[in-house]
Structure formats: structure tokens, C-alpha cells
Z-matrix of the N, CA and C atoms (Angstrom, degrees):
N
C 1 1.444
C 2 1.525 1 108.61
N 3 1.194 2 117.04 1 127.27
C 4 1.576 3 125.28 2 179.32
C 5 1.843 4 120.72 3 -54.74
N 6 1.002 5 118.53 4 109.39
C 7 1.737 6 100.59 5 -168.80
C 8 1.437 7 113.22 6 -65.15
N 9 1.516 8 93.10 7 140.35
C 10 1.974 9 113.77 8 179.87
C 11 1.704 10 86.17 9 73.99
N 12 1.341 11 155.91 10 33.33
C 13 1.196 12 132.90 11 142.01
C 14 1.651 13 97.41 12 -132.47
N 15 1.327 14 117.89 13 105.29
C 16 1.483 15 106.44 14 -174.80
C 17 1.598 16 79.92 15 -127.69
N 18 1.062 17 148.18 16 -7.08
C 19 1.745 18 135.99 17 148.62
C 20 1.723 19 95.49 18 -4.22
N 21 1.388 20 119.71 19 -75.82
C 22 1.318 21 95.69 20 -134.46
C 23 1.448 22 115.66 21 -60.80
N 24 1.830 23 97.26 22 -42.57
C 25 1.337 24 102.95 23 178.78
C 26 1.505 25 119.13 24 -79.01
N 27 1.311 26 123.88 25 20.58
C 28 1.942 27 128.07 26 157.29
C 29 1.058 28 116.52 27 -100.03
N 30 1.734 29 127.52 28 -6.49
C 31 1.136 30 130.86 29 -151.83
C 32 1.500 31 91.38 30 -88.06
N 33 1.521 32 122.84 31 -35.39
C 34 1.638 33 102.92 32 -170.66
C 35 1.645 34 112.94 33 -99.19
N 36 1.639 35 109.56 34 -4.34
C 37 1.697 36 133.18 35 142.10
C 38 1.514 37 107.74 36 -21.29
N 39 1.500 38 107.00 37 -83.38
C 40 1.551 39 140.65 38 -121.49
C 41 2.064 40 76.54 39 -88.61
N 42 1.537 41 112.96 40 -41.37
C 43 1.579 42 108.97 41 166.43
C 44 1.456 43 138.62 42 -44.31
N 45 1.456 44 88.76 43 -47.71
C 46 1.651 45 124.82 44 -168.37
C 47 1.578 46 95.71 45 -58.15
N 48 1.703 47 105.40 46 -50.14
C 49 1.163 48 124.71 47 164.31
C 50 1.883 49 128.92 48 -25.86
N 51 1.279 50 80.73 49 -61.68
C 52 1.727 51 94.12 50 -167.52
C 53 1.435 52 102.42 51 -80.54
N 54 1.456 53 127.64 52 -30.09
C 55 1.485 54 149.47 53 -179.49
C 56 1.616 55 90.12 54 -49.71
N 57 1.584 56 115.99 55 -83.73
C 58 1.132 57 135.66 56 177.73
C 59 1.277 58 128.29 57 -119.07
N 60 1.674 59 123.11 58 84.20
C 61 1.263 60 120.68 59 -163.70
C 62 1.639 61 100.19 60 -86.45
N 63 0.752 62 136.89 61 5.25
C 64 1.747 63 136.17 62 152.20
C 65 1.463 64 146.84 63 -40.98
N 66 1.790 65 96.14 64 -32.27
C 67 1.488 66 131.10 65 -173.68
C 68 1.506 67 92.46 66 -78.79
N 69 0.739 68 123.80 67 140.24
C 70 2.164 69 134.74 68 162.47
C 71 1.061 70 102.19 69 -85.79
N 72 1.809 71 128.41 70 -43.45
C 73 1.416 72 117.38 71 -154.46
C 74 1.444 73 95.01 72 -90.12
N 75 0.864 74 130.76 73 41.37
C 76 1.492 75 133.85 74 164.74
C 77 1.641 76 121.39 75 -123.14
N 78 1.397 77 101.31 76 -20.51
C 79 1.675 78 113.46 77 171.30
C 80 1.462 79 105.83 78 -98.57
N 81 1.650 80 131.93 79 -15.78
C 82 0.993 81 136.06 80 159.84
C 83 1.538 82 111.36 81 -56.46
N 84 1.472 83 109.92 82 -66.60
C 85 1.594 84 118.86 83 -169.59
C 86 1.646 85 104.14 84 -49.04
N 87 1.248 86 104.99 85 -33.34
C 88 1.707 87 117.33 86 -162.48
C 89 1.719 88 87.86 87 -83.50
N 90 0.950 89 111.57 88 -60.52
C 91 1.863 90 96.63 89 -168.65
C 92 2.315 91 91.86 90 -67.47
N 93 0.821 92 147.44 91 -47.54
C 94 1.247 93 130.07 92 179.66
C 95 1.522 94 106.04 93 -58.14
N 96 1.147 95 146.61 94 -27.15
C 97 1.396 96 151.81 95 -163.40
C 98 2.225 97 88.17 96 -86.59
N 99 0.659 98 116.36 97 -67.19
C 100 1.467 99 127.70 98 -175.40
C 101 2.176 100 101.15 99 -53.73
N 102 1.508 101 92.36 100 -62.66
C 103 1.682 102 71.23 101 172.65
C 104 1.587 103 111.42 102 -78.11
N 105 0.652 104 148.27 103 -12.12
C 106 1.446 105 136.57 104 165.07
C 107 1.372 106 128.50 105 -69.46
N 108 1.750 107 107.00 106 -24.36
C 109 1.558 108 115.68 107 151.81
C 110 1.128 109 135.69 108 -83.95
N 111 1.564 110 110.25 109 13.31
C 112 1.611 111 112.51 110 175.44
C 113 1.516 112 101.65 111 56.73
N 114 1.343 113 135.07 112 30.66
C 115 1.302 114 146.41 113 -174.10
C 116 1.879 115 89.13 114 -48.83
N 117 1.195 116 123.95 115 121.79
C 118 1.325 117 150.47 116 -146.26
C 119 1.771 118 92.28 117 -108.26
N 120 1.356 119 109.43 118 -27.19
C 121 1.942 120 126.30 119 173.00
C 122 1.445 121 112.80 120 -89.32
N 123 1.349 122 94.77 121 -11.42
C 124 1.839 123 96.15 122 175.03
C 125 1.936 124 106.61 123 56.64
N 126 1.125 125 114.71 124 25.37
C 127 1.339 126 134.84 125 -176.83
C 128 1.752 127 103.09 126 -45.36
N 129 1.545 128 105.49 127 -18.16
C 130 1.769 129 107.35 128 -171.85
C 131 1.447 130 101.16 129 -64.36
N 132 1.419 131 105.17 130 -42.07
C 133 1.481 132 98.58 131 -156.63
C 134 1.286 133 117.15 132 -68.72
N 135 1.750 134 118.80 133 -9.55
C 136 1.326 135 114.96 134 177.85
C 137 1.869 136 108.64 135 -98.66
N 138 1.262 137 109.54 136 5.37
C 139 1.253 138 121.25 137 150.88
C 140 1.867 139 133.19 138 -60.35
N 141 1.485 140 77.28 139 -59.50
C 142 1.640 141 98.10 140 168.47
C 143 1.290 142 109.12 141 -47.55
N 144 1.626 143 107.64 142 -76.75
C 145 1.424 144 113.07 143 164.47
C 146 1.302 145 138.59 144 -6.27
N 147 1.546 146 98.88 145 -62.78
C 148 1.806 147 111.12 146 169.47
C 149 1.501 148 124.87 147 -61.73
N 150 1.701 149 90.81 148 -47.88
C 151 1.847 150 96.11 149 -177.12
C 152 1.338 151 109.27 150 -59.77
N 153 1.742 152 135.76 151 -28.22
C 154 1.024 153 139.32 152 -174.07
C 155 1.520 154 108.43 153 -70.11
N 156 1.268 155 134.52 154 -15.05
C 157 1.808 156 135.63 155 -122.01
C 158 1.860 157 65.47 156 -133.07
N 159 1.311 158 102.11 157 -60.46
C 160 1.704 159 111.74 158 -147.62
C 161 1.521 160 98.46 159 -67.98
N 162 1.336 161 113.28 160 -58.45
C 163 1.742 162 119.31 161 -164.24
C 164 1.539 163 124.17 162 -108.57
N 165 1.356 164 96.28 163 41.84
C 166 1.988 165 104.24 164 -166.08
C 167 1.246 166 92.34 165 -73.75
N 168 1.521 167 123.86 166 -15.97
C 169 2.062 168 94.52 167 174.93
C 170 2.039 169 87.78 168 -105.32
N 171 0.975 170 116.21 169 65.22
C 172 1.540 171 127.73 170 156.95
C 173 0.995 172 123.70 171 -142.78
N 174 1.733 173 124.37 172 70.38
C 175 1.191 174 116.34 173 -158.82
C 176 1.598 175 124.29 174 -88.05
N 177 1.866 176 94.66 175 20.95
C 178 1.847 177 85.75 176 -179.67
C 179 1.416 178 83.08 177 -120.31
N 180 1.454 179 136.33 178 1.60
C 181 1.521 180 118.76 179 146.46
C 182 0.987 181 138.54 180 -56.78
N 183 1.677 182 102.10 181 -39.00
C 184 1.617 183 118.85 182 -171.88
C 185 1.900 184 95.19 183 -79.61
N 186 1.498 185 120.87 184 -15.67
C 187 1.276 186 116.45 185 -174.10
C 188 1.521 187 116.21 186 -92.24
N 189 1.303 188 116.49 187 -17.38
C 190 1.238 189 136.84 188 151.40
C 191 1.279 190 132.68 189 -33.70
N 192 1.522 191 98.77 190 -70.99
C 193 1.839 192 128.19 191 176.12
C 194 1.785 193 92.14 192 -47.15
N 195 1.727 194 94.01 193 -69.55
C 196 1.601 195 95.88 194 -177.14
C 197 1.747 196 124.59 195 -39.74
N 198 1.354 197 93.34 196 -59.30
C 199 1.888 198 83.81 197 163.33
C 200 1.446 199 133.07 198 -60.87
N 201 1.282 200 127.00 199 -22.50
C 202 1.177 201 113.82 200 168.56
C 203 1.693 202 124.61 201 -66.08
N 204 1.604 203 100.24 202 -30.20
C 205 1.377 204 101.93 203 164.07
C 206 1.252 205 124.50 204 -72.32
N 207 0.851 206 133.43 205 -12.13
C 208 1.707 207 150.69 206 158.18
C 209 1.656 208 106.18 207 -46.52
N 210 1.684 209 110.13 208 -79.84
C 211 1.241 210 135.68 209 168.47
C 212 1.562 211 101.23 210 -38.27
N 213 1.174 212 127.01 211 -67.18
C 214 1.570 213 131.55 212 -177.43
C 215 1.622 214 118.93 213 -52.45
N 216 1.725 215 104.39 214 -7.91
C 217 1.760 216 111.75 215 -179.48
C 218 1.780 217 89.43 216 59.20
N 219 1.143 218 133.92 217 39.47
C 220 1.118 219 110.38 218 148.04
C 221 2.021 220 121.47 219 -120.41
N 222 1.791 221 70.26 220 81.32
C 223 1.903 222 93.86 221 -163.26
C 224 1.538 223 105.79 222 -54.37
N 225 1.587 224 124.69 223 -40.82
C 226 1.734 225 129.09 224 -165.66
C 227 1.954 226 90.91 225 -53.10
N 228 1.834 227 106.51 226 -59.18
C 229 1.136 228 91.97 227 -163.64
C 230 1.634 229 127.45 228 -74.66
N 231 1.501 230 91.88 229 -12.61
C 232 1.874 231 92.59 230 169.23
C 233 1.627 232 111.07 231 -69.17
N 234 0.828 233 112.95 232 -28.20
C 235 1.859 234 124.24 233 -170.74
C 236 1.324 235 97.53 234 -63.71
N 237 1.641 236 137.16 235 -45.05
C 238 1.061 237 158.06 236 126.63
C 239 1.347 238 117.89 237 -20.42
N 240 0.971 239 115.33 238 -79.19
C 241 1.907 240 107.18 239 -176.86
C 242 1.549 241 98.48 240 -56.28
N 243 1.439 242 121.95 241 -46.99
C 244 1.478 243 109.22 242 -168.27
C 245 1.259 244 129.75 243 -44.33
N 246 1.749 245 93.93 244 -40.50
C 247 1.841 246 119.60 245 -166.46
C 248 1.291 247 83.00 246 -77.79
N 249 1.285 248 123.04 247 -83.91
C 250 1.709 249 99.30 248 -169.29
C 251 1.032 250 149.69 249 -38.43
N 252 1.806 251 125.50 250 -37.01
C 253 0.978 252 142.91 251 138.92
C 254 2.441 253 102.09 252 -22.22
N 255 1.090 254 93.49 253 -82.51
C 256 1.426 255 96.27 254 -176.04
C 257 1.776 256 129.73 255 -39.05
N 258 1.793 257 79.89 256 -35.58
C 259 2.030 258 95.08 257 172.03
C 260 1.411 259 116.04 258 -65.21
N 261 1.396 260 107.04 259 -51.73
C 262 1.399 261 129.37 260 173.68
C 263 2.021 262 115.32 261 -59.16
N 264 1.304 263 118.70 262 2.09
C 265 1.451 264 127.44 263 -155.44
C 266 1.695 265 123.73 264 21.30
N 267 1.501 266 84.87 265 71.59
C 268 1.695 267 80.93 266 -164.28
C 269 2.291 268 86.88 267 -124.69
N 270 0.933 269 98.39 268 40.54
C 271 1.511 270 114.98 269 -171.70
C 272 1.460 271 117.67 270 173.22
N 273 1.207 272 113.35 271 119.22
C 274 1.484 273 122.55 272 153.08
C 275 1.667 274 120.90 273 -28.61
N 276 1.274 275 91.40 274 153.69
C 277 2.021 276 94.49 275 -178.40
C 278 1.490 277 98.72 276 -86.31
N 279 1.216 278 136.94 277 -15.57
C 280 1.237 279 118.30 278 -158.98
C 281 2.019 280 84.87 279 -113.51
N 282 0.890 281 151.83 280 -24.64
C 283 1.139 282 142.42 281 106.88
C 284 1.841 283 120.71 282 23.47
N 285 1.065 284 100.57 283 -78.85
C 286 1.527 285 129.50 284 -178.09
C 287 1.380 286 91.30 285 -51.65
N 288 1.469 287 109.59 286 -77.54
C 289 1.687 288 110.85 287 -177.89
C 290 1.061 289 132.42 288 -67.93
N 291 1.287 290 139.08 289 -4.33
C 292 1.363 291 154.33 290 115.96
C 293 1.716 292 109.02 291 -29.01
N 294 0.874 293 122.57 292 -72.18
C 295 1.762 294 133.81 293 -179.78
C 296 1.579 295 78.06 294 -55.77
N 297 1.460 296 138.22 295 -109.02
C 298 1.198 297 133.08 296 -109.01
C 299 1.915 298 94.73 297 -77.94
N 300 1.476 299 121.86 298 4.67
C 301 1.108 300 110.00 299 168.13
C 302 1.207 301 133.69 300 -102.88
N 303 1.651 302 93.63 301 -6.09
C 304 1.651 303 123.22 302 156.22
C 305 1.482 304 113.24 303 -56.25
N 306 1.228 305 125.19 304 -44.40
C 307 1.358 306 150.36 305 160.82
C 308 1.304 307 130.71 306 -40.03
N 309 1.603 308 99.45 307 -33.84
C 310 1.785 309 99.34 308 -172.59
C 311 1.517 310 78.59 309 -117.29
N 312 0.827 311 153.45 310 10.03
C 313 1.423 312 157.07 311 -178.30
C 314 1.503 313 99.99 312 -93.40
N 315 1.460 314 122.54 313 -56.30
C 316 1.245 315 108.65 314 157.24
C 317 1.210 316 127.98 315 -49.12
N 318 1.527 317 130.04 316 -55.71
C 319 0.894 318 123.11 317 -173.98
C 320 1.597 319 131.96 318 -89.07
N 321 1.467 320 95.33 319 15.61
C 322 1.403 321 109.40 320 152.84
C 323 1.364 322 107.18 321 84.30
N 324 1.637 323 114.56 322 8.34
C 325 1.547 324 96.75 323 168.61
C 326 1.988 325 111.96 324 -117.28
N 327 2.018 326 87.84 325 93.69
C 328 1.138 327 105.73 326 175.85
C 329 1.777 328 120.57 327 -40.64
N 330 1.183 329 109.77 328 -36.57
C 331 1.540 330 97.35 329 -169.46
C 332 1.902 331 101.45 330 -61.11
N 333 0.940 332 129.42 331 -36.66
C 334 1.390 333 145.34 332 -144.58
C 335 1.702 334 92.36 333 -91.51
N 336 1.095 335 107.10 334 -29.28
C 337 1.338 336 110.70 335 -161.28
C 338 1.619 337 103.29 336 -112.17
N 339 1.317 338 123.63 337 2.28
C 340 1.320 339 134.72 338 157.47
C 341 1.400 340 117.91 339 -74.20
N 342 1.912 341 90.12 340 -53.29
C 343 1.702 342 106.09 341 -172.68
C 344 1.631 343 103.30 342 -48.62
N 345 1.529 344 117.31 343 -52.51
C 346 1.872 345 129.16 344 -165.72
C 347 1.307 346 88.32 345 -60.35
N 348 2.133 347 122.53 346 -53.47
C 349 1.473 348 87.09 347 -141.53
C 350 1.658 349 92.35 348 -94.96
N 351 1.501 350 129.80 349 34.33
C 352 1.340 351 126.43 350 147.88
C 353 1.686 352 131.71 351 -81.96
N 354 1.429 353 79.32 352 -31.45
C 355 1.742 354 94.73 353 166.79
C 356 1.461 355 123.26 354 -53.06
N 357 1.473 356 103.02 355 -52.62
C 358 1.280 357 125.44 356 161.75
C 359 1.572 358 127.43 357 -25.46
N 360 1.311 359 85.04 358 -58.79
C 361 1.683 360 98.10 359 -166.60
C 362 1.186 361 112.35 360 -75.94
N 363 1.661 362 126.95 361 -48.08
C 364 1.750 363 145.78 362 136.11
C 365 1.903 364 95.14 363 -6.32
N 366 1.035 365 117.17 364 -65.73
C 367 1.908 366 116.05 365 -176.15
C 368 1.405 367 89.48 366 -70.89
N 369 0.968 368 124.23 367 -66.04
C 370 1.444 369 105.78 368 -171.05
C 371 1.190 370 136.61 369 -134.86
N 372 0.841 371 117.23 370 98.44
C 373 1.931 372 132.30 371 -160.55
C 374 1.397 373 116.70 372 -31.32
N 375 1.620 374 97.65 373 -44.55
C 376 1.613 375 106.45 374 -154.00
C 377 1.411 376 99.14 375 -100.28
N 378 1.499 377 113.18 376 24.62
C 379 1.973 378 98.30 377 179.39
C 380 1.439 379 111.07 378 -70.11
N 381 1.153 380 135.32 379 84.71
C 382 1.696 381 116.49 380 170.58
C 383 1.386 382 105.79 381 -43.67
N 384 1.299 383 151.10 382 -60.87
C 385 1.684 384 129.83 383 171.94
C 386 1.297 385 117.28 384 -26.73
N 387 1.439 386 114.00 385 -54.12
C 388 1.657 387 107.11 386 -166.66
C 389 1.702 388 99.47 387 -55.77
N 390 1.514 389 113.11 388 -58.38
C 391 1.312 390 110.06 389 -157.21
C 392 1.662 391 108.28 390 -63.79
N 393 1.600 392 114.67 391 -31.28
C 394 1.721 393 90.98 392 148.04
C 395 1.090 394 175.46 393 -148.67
N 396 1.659 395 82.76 394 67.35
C 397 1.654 396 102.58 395 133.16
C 398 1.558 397 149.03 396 -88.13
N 399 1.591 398 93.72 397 2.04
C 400 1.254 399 123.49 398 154.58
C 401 1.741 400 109.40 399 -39.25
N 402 1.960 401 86.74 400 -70.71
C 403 1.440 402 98.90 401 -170.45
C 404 1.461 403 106.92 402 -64.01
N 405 1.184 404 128.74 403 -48.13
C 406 1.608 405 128.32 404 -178.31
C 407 1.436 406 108.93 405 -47.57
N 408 1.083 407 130.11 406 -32.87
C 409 1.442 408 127.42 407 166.06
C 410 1.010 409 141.87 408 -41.25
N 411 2.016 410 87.67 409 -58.50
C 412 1.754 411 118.27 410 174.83
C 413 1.257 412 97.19 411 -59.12
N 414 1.529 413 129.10 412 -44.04
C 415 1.158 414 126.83 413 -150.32
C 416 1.366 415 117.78 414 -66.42
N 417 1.482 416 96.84 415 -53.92
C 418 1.364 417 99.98 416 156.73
C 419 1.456 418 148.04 417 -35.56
N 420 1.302 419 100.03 418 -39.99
C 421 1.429 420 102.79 419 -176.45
C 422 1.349 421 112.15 420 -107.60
N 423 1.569 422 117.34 421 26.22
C 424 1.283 423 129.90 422 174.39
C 425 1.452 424 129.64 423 74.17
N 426 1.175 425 116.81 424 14.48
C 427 1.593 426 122.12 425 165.74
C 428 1.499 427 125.63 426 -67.96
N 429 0.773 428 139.60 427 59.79
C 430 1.635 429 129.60 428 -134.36
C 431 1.777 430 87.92 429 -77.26
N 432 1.286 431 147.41 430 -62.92
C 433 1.421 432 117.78 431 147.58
C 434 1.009 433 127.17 432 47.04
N 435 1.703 434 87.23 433 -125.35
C 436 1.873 435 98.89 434 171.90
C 437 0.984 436 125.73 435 -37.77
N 438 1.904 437 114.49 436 -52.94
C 439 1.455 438 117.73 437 173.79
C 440 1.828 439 112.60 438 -32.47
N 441 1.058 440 112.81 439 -74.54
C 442 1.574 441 132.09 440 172.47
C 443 1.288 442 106.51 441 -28.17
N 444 1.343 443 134.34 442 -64.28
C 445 1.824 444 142.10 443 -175.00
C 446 1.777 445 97.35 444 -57.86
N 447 1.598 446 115.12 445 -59.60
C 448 1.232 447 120.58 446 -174.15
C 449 1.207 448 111.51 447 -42.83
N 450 1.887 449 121.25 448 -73.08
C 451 1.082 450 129.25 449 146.28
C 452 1.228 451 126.12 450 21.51
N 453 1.791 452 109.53 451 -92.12
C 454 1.284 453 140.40 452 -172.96
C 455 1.454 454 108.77 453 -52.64
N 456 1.533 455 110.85 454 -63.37
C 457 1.783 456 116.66 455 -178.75
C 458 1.921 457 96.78 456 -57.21
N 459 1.096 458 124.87 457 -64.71
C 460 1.477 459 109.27 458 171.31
C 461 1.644 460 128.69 459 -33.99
N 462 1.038 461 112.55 460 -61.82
C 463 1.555 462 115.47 461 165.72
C 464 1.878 463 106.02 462 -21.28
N 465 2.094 464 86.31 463 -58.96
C 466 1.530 465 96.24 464 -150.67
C 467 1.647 466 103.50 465 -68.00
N 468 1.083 467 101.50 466 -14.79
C 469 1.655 468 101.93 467 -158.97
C 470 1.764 469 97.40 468 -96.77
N 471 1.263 470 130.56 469 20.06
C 472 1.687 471 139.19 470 -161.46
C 473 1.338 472 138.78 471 46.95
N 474 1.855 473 83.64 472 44.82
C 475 1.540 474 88.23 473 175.93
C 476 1.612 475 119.59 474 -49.33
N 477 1.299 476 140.27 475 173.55
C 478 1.205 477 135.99 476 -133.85
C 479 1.548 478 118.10 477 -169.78
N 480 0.918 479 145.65 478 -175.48
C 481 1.510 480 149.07 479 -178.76
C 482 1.322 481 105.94 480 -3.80
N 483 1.462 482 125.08 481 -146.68
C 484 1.439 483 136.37 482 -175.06
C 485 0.951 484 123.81 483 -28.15
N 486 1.393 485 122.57 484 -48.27
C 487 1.488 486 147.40 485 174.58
C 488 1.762 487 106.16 486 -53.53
N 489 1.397 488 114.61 487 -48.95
C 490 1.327 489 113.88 488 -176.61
C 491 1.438 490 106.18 489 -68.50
N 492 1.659 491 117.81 490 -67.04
C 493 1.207 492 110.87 491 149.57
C 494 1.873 493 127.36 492 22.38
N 495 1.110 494 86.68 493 -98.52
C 496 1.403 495 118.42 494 -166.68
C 497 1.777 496 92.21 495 -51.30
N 498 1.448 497 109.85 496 -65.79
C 499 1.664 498 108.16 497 -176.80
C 500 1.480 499 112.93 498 -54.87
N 501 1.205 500 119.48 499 -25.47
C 502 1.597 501 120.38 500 176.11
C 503 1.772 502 109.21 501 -70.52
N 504 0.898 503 122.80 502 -27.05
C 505 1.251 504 153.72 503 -168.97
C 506 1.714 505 111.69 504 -89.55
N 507 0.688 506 107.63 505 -64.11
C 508 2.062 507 103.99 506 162.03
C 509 1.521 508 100.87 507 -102.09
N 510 1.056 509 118.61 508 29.41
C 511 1.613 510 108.24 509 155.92
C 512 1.343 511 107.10 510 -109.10
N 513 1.489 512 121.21 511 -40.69
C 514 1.457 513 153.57 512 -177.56
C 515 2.408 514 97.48 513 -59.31
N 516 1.240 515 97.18 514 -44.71
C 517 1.541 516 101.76 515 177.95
C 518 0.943 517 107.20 516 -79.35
N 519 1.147 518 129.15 517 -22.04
C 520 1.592 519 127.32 518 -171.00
C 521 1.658 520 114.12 519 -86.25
N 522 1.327 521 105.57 520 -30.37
C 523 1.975 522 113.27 521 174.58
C 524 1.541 523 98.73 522 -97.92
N 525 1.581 524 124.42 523 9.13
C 526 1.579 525 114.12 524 166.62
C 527 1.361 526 90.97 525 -97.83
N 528 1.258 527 133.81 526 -61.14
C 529 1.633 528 125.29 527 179.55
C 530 1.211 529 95.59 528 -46.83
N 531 1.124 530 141.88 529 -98.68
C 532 1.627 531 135.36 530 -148.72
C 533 1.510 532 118.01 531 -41.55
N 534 1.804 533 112.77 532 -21.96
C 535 0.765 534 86.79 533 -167.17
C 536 2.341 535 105.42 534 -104.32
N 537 1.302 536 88.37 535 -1.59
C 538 1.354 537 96.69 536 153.75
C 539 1.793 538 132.73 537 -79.00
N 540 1.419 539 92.08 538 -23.45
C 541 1.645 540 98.21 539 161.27
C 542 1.501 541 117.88 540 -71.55
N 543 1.505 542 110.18 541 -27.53
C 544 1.585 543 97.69 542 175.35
C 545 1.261 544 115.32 543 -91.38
N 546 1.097 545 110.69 544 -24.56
C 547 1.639 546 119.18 545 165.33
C 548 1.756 547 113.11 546 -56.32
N 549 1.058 548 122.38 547 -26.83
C 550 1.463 549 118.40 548 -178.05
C 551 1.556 550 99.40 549 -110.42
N 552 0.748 551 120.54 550 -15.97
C 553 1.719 552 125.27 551 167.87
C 554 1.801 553 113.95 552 -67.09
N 555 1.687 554 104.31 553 -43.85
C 556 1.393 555 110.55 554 176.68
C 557 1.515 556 108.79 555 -78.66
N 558 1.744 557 111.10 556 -34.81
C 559 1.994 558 98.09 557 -179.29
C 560 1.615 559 91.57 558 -74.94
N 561 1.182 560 148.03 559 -0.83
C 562 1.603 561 144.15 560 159.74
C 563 1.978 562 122.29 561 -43.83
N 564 1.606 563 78.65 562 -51.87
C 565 1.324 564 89.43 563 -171.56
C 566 1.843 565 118.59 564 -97.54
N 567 1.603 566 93.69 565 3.29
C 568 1.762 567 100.41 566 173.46
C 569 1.325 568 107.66 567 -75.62
């Protein structure tokens, strides 16, 4: 898609739309089609707008929209959709702090993004997401520890898609180093 001209490819979207404005995954594709064109009209935000108006008893639509703005680095206006979303009670509080610690997690200021995604977990114990981003935190800032406990309670609690992924994946590197450190530790002592 050409940046700042995403017309062409919304034009049979923005139809699909009027055909059947009922569908979500069609105001989804349309608000990802717009941030991905650097839409120069900022056309998302009257996306957002709608999905909020249209699907407030859909709260993993309205959580959707919100992540793509996440993904899109357009953190001011997720901070925004979140809070409103939350004013409006169309989202959980621990929700909120989950999202806004997703947020400083991008932007890399772990302490801030510990504090939310502790809040989080306080509302709700059993989020396997919150706890990891718990661990993504730790990870970050080099605790390998916490990372590991966070980790682990996520696994235990059914962490799931990407997220699991990813923990299988630096959990999986972590018993190939160790287990090449003991391997060169034992040809040490031959």
C-alpha cells in the first residue's frame, strides 16, 4: 500500500462496511490498512471511534483496535482509547494496567511498566499475559530470576499463542547454554 494513500486499498473495506456494518473484522482490517498507510488524514481515529460506538458489548474487539495501536507505536492515542474505554466501563482495570504496561514496555521504561503490570496482576491473579510481561520486563533489565519464576507461573497459568512461543524460545536457549556450559566445564576437568 502506497504511504498516506491507502484509499485504494479501503475503498472495497469502507463497502464491505456499508454491505455489512455488523462484522468487526472488517473495521479491524480498515483501521490496520490506515495505520499501515501512514494515512496523512489520521482516518484511524474515526475508526476507533466507530468500533467503540458500534461494539462496546465486544470487549475483545474493542481490545483488538487497542492493540493495533500499540503495534502501530501510536502509544499517545492508545493511552487515550484505553482511558476511555475504562471511563466509559467498557474494560476491566486490570486490563488498563496490563495495556498501559504494554506501553512503557515498549518504550522501555521498565520501572513504570512493572508498577502497571503489578497492578494488573493485584486485579487479577490468574492473567498468564500480565505475568509475561512480568517476565519481559525482568528480562529486560537483566534479572534472569524473576524472568524464569514469571515465565514459569505463565506457562503454568496457560499462557498461549505468541507469548508462549516466545517463552518456549528463551527458555529453550537458556537449557542450550547451560547445557553447553556443562559440557565445556566437564571436557575442563578431563
Amino acid at each position: 500500500m502506497e504511504s498516506g494513500k491507502p484509499d485504494r486499498a479501503t475503498a472495497p473495506l469502507r463497502h464491505a462496511i456499508s454491505l455489512r456494518p455488523e462484522v468487526p473484522d472488517n473495521y479491524l482490517i480498515l483501521l490496520r490498512a490506515y495505520l499501515e498507510s501512514e494515512d496523512v488524514l489520521k482516518r484511524w481515529g474515526r475508526v476507533t471511534k466507530v468500533l467503540k460506538e458500534r461494539f462496546k458489548k465486544s470487549p475483545e474487539v474493542l481490545l483488538n483496535a487497542g492493540n493495533l495501536l500499540i503495534h502501530y507505536s501510536k502509544l499517545r492515542s492508545a493511552l487515550d482509547y484505553f482511558n476511555d474505554l475504562l471511563q466509559q466501563g467498557l474494560i476491566k482495570k486490570w486490563v488498563y494496567h496490563l495495556k498501559l504496561g504494554q506501553m512503557y514496555l515498549l518504550l522501555r521504561r521498565y520501572e513504570d511498566a512493572r508498577k502497571e503490570l503489578e497492578a494488573s496482576i493485584v486485579a487479577n491473579p490468574g492473567s498468564a499475559l500480565t505475568l509475561y510481561y512480568l517476565g519481559r520486563v525482568w528480562k529486560e533489565q537483566g534479572n534472569q530470576a524473576y524472568m524464569l519464576s514469571y515465565f514459569k507461573h505463565a506457562m503454568e497459568k496457560g499462557l498461549d499463542g505468541e507469548p508462549k512461543q516466545y517463552v518456549e524460545k528463551v527458555l529453550g536457549g537458556l537449557l542450550n547454554r547451560e547445557d553447553q556450559q556443562s559440557g565445556a566445564a566437564s571436557e575442563k576437568t578431563k
